[in-house]
TORPA-4810 file (N, C-alpha, C, O; in nm, 3 decimals):
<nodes>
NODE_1_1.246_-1.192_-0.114_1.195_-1.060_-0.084_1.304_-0.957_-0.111_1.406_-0.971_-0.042_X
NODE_2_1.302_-0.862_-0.192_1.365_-0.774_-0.225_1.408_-0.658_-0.112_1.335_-0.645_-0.014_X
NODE_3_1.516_-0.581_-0.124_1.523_-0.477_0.024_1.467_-0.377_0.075_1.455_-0.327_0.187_X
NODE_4_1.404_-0.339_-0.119_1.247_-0.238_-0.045_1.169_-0.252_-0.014_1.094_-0.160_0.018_X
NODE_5_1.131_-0.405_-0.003_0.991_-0.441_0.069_1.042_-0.437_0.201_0.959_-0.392_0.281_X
NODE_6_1.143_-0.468_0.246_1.179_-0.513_0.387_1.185_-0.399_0.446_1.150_-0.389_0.563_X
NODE_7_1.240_-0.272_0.362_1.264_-0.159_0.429_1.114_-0.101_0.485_1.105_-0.046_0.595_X
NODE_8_1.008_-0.118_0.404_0.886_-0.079_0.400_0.845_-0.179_0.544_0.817_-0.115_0.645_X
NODE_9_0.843_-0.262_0.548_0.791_-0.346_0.631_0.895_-0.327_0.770_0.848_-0.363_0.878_X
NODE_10_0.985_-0.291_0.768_1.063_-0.217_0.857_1.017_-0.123_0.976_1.023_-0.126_1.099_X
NODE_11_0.947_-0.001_0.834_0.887_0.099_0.914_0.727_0.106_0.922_0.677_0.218_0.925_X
NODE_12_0.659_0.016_0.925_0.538_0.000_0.884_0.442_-0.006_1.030_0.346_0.071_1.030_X
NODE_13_0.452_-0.054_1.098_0.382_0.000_1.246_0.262_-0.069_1.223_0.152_-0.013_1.214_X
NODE_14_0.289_-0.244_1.209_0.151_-0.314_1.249_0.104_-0.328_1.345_0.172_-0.374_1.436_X
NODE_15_-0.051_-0.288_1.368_-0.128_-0.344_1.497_-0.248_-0.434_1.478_-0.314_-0.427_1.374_X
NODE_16_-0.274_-0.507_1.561_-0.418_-0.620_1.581_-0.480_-0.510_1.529_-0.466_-0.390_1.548_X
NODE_17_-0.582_-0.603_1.431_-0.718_-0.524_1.411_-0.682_-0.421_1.305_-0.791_-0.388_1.258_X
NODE_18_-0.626_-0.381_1.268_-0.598_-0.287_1.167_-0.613_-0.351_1.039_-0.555_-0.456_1.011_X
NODE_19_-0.700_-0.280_0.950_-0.735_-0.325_0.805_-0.629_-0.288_0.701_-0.639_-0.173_0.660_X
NODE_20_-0.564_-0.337_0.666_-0.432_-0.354_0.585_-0.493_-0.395_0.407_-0.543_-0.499_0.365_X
NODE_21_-0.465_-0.274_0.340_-0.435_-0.327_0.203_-0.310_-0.330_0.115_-0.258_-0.225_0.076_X
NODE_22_-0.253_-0.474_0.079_-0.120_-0.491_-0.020_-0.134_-0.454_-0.172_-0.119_-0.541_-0.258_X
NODE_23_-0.157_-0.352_-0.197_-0.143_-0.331_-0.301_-0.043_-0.324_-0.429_0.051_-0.248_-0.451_X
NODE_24_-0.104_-0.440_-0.513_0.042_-0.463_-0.581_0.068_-0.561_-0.525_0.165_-0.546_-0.450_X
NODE_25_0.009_-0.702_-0.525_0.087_-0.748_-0.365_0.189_-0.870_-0.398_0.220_-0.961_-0.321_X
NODE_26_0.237_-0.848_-0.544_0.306_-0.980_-0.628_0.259_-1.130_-0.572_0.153_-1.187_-0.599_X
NODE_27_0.397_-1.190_-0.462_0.378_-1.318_-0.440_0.337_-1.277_-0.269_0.363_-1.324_-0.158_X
NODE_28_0.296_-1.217_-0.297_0.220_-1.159_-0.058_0.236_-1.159_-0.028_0.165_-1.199_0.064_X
NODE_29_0.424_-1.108_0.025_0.510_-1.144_0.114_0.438_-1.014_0.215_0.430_-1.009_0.338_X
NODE_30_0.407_-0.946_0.143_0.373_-0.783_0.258_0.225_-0.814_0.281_0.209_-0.735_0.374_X
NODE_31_0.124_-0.861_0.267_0.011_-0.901_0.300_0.029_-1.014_0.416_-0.016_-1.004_0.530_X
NODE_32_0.102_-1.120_0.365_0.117_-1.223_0.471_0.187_-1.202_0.611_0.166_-1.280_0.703_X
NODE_33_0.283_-1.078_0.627_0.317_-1.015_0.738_0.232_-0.952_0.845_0.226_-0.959_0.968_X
NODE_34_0.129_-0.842_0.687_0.023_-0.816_0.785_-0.060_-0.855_0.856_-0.112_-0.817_0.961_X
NODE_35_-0.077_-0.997_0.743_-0.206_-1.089_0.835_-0.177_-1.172_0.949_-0.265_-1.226_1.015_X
NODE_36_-0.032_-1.183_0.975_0.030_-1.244_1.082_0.065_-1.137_1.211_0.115_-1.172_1.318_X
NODE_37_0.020_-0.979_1.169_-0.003_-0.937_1.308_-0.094_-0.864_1.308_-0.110_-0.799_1.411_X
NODE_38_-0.193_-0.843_1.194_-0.322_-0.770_1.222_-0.458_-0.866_1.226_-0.573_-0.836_1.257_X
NODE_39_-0.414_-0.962_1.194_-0.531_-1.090_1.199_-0.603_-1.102_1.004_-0.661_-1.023_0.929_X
NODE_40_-0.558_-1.236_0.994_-0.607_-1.231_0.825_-0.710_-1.196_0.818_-0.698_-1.130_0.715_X
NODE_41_-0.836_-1.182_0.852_-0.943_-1.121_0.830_-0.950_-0.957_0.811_-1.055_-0.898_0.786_X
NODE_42_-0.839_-0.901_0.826_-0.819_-0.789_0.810_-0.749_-0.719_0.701_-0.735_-0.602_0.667_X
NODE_43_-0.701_-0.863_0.648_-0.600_-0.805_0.523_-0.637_-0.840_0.353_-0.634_-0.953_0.304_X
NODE_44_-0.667_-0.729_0.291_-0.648_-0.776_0.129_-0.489_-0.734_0.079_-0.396_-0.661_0.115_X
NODE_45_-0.524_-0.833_-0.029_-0.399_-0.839_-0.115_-0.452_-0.828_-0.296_-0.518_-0.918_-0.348_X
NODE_46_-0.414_-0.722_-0.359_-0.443_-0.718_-0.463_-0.325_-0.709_-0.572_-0.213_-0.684_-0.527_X
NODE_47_-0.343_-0.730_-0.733_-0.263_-0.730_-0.830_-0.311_-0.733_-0.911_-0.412_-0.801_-0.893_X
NODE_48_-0.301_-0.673_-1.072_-0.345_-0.699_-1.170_-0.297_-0.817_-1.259_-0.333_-0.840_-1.375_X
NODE_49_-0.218_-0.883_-1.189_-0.153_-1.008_-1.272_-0.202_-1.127_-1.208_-0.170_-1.150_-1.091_X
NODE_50_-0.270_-1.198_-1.267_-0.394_-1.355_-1.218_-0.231_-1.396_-1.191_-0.223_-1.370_-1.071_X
NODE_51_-0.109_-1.439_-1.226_0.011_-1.542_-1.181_0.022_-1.452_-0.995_0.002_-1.498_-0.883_X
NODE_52_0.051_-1.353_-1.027_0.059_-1.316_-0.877_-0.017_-1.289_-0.769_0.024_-1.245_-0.661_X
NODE_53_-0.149_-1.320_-0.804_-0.258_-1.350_-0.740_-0.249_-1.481_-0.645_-0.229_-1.478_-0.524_X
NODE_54_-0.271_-1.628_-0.745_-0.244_-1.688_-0.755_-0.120_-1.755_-0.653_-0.139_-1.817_-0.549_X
NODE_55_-0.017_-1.730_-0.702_0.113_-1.723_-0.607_0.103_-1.688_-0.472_0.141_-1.759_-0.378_X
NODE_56_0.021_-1.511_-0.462_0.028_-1.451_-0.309_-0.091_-1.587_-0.239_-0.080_-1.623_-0.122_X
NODE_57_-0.181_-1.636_-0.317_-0.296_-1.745_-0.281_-0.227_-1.818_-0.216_-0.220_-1.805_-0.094_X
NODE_58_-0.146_-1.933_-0.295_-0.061_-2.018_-0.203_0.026_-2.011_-0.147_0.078_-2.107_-0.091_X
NODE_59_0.079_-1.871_-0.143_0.198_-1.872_-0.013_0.110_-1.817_0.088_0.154_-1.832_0.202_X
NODE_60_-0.019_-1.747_0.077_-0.104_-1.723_0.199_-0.138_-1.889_0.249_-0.111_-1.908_0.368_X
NODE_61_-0.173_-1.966_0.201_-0.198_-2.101_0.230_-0.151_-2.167_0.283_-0.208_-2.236_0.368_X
NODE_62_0.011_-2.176_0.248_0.154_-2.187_0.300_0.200_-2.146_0.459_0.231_-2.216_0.555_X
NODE_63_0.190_-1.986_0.436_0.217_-1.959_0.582_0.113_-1.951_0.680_0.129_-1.894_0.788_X
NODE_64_-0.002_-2.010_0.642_-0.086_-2.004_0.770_-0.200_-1.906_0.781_-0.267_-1.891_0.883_X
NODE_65_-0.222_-1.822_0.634_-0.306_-1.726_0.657_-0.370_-1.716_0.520_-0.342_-1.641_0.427_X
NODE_66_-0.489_-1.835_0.535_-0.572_-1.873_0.407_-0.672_-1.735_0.394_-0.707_-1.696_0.283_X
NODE_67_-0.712_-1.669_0.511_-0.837_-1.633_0.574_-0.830_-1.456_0.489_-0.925_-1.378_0.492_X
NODE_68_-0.691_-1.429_0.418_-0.689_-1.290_0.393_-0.776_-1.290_0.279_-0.801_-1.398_0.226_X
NODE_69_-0.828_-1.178_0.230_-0.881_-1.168_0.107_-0.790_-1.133_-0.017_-0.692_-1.059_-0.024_X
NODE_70_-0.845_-1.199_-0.102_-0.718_-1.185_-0.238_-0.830_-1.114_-0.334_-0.951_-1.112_-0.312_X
NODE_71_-0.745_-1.041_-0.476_-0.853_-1.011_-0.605_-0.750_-0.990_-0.665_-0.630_-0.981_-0.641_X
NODE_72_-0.844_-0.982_-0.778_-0.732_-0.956_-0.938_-0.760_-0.824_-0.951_-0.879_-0.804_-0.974_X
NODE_73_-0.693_-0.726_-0.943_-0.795_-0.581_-1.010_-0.641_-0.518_-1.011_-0.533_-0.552_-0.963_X
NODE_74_-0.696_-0.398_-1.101_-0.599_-0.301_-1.182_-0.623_-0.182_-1.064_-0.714_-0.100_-1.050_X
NODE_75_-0.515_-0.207_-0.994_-0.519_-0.051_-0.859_-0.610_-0.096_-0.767_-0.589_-0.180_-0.680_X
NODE_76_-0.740_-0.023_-0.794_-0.846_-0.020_-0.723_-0.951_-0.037_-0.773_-1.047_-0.061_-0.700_X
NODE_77_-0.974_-0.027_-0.975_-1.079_-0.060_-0.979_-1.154_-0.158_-0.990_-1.273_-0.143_-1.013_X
NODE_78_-1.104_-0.265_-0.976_-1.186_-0.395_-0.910_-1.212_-0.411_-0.750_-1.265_-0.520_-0.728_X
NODE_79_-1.195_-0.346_-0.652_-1.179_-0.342_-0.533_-1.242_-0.232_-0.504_-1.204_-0.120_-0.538_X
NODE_80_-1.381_-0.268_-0.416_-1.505_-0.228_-0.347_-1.419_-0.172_-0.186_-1.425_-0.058_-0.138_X
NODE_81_-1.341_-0.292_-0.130_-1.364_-0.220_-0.036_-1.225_-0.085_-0.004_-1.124_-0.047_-0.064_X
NODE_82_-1.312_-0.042_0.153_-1.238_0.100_0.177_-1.239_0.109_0.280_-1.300_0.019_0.336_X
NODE_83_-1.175_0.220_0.376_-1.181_0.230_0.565_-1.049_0.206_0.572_-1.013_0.208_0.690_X
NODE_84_-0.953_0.182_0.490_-0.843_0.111_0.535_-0.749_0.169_0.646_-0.701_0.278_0.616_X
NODE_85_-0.725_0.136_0.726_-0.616_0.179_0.809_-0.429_0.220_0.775_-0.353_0.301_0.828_X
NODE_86_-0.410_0.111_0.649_-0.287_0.122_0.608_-0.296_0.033_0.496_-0.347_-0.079_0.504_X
NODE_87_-0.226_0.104_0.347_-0.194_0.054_0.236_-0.086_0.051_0.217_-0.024_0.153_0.244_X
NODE_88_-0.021_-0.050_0.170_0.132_-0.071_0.138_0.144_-0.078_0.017_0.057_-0.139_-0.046_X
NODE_89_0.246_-0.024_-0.043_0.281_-0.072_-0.185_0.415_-0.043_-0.220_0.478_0.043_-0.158_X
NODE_90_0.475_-0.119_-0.336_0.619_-0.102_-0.344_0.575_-0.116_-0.536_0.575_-0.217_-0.606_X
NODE_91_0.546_0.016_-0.571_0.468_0.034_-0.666_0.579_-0.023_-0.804_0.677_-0.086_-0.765_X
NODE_92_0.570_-0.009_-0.913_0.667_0.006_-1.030_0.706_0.144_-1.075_0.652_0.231_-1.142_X
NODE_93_0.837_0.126_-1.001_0.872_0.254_-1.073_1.009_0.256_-1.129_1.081_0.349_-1.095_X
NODE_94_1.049_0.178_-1.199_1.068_0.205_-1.347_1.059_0.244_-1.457_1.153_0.260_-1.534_X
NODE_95_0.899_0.273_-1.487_0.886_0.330_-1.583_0.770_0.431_-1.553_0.781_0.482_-1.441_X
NODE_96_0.658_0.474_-1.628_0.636_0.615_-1.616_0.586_0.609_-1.446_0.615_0.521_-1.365_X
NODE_97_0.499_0.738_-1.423_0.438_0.762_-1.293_0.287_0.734_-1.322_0.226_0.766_-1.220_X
NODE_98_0.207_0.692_-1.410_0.093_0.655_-1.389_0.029_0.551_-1.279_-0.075_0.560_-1.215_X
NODE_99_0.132_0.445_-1.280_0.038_0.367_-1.210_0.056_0.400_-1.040_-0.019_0.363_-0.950_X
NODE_100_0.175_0.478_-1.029_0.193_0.543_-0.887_0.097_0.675_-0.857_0.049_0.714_-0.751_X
NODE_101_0.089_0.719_-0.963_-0.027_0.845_-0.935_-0.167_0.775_-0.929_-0.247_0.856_-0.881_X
NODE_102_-0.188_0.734_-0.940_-0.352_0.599_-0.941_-0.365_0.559_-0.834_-0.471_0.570_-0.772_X
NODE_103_-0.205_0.474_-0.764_-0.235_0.428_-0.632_-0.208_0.543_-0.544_-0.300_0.547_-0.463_X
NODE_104_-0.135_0.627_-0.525_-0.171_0.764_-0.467_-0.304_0.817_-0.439_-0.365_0.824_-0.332_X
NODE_105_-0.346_0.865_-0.594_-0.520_0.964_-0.599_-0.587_0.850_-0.536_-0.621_0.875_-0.420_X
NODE_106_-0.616_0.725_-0.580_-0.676_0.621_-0.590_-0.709_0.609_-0.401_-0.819_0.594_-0.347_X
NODE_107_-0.569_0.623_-0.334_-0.577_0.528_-0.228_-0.582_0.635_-0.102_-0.591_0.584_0.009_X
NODE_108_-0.578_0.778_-0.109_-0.623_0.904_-0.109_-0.762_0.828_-0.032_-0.759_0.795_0.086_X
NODE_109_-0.842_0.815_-0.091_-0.978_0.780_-0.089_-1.015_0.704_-0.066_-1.134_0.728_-0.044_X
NODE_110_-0.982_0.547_-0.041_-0.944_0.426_0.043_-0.936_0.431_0.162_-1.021_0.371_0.228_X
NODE_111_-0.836_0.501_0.225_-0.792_0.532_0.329_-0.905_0.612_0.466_-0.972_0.714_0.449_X
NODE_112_-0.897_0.536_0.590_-1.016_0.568_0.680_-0.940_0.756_0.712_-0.833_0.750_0.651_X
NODE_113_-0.944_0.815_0.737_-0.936_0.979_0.787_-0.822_0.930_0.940_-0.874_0.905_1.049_X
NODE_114_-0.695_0.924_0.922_-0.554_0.890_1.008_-0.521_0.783_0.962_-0.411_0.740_0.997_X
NODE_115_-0.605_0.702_0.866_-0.513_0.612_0.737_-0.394_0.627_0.697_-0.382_0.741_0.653_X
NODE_116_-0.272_0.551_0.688_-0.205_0.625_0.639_-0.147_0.525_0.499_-0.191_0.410_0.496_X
NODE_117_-0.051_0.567_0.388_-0.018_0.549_0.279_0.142_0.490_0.306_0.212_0.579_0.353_X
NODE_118_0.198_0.390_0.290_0.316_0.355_0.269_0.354_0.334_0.106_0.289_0.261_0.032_X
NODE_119_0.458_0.403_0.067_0.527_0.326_-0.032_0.682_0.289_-0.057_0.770_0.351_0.001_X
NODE_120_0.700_0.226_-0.111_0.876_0.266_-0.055_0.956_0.268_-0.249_0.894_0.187_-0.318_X
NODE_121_1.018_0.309_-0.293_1.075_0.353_-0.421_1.221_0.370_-0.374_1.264_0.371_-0.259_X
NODE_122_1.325_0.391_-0.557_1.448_0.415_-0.562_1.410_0.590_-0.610_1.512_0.658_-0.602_X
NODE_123_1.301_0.659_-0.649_1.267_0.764_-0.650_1.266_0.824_-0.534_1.248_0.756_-0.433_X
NODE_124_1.284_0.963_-0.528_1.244_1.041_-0.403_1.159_1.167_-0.431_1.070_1.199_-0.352_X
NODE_125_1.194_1.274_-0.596_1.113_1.413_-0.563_0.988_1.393_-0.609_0.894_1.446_-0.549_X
NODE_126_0.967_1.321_-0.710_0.823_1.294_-0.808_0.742_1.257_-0.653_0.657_1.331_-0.603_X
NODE_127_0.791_1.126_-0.590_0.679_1.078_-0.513_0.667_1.228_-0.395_0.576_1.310_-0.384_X
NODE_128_0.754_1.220_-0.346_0.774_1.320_-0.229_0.661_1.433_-0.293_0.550_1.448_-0.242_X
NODE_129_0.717_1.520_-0.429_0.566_1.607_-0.464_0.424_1.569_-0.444_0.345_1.625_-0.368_X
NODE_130_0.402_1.469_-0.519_0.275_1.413_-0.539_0.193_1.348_-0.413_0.072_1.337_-0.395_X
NODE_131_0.295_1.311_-0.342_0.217_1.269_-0.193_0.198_1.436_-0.132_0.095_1.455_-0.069_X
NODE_132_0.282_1.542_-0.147_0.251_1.651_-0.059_0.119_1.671_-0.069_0.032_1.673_0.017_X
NODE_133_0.111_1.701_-0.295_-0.021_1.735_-0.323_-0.157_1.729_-0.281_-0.250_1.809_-0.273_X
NODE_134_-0.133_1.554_-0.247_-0.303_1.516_-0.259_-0.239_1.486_-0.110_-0.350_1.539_-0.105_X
NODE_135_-0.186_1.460_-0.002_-0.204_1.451_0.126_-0.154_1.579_0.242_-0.151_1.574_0.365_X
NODE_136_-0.132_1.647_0.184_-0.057_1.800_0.261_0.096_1.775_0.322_0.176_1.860_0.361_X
NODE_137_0.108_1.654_0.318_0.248_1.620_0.366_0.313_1.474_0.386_0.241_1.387_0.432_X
NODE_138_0.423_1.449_0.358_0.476_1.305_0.390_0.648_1.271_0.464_0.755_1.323_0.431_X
NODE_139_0.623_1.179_0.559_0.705_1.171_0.621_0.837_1.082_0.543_0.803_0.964_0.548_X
NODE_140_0.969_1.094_0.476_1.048_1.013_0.409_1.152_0.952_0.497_1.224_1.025_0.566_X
NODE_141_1.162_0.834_0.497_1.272_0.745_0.540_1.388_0.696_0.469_1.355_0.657_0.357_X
NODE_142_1.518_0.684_0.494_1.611_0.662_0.372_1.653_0.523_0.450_1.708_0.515_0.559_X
NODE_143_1.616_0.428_0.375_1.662_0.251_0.479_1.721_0.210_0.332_1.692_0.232_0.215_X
NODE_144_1.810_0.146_0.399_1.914_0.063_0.288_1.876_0.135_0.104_1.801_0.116_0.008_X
NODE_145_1.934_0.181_0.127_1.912_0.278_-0.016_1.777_0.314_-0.094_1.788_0.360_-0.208_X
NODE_146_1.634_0.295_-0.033_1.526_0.275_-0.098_1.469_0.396_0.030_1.503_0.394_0.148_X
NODE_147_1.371_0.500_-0.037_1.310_0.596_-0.028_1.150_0.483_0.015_1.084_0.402_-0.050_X
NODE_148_1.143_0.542_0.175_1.014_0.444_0.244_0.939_0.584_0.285_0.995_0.660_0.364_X
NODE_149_0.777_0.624_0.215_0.735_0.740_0.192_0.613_0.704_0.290_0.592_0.585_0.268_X
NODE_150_0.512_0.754_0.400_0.435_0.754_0.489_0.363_0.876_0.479_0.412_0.981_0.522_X
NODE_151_0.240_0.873_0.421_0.151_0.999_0.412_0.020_0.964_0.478_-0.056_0.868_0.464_X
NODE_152_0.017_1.076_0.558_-0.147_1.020_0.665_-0.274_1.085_0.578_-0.247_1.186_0.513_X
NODE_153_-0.377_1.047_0.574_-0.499_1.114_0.553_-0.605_1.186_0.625_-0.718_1.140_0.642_X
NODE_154_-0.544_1.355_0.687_-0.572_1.465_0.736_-0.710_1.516_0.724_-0.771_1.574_0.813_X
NODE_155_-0.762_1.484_0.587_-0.846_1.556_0.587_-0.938_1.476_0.432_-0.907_1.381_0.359_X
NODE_156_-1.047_1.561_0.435_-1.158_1.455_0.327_-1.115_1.531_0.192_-1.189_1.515_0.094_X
NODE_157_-1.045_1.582_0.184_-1.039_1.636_0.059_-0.908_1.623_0.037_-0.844_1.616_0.142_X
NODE_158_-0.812_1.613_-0.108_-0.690_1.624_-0.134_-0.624_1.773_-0.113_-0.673_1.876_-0.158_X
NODE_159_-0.478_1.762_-0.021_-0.486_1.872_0.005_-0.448_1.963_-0.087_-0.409_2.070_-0.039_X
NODE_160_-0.447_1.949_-0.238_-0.382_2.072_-0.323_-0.496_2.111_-0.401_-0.479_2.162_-0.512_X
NODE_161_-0.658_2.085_-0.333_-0.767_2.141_-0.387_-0.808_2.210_-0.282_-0.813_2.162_-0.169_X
NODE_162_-0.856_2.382_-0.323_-0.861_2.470_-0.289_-1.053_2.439_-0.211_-1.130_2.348_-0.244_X
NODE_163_-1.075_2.537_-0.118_-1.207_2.511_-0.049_-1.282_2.582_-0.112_-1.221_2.657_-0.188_X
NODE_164_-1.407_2.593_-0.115_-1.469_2.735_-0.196_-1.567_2.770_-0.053_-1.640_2.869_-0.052_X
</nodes>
């Protein structure tokens, strides 16, 4: 497990019963945490890569928590469900901002209304903007050198669209 997942999972504030999505969820180290304190029936784990699907499969198997839901899908669009209480992701950012602006807009809308958005990055202004945009605000954490970003979902609309 790498130190930005840990940092993320650090500040992450699991409770019973809370519907948890890992988005991105490689080998499920951050899904399998959740499902060990929110109850696996509460947790998906998604990826667009069938090997890390796969992988997060049997280490869910492994540690005791067959019961989470897994899928293959690109972000969100293979993935129906929504209400979520908390999405995690420790997105790629290395290279451009698309697939972080996707799980952003994307998860915007996922998210139950006090949902909130975790991500954690070696970036800080790109995400820090783009979470203001579409959530009106985000709380930043600086843990072991990795930027751990917490944006709640205030309101039904993104907040950098105007009301008419």
């Amino acid at each position: 497990m790498d130190r930005g997942t840990l940092a993320m999972l650090s500040a992450a504030g699991f409770e019973p019963g809370m519907k948890v999505l890992d988005l991105g969820c490689g080998c499920g180290v951050v899904g399998i945490v959740a499902a060990k304190k929110c109850g696996q029936e509460n947790v998906w784990l998604v990826d667009v890569d069938p090997l890390a699907v796969e992988t997060a499969r049997q280490n869910a198997l492994d540690n005791g928590v067959p019961g989470v839901t897994l899928a293959l899908s690109d972000g969100f669009k293979q993935l129906d469900a929504a209400g979520f209480d908390l999405i995690l992701s420790n997105p790629p950012y290395q290279s451009d901002f698309s697939v972080a602006k996707a799980f952003i807009e994307k998860g915007f809308n996922r998210l139950k209304l006090g949902g909130r958005l975790m991500m954690v990055t070696k970036r800080r202004e790109w995400y820090k903007n783009r979470l203001i945009a579409v959530f009106g605000g985000v709380k930043i954490r600086d843990i072991d050198g990795y930027f751990v970003f917490e944006a709640v979902r205030k309101r039904a609309e993104y907040a950098n669209r105007r009301q008419k």
